[in-house]
C-alpha positions as CSV (number, residue, x, y, z in Angstrom):
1,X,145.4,68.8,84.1
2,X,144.5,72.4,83.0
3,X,141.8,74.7,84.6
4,X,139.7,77.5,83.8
5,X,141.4,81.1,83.8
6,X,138.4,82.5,84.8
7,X,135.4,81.6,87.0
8,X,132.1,80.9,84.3
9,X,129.1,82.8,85.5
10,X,125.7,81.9,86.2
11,X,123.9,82.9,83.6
12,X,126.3,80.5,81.7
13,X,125.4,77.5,83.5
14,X,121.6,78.8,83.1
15,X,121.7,78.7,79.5
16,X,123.4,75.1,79.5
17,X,120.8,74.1,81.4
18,X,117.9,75.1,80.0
19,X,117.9,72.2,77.6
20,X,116.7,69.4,80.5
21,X,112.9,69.2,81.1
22,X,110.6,66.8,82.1
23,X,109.0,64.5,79.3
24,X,105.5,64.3,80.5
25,X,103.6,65.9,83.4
26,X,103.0,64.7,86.7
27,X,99.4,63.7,87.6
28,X,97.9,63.0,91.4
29,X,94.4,61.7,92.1
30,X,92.7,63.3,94.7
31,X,91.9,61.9,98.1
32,X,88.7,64.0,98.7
33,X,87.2,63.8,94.8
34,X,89.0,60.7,93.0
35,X,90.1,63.0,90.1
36,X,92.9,63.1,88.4
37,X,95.2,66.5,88.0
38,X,97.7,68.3,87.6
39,X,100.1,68.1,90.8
40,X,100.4,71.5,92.8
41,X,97.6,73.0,90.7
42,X,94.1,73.8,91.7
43,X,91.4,71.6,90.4
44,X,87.6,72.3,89.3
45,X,84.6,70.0,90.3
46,X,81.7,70.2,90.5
47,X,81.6,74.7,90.7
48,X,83.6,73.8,93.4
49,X,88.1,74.6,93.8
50,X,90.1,72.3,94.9
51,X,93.2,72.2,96.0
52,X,95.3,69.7,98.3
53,X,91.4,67.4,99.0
54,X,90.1,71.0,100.7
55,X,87.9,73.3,99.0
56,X,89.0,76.5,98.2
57,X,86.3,78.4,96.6
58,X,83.0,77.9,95.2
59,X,81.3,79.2,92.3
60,X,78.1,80.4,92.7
61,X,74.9,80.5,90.2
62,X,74.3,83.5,88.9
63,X,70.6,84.7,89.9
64,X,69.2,87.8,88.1
């Protein structure tokens, strides 16, 4: 059975690659909010951020 001469590199295999993606995204639900995301993304509710059911940041109101 024959075999390559020479060693393919891995930008080769990259390129073949390239080609298989997921169909549709991954969604989660949230334990702490009930809504429904993006997985391994940071979510907005409520002027508040939140990522893995803990709140990250919150917006404040502006007051001038």
């Amino acid at each position: 059975m024959p075999n390559p001469k020479r060693r393919h590199s891995q930008q080769r295999s990259a390129k073949r690659r390239t080609h298989y993606k997921a169909v549709a995204d991954t969604l989660s639900t949230d334990s702490a909010t009930g809504e429904v995301h993006l997985r391994h993304r940071a979510h907005w509710v409520e002027n508040k951020l939140f990522y893995k059911g803990k709140v990250v940041l919150e917006k404040q109101a502006n007051t001038k």
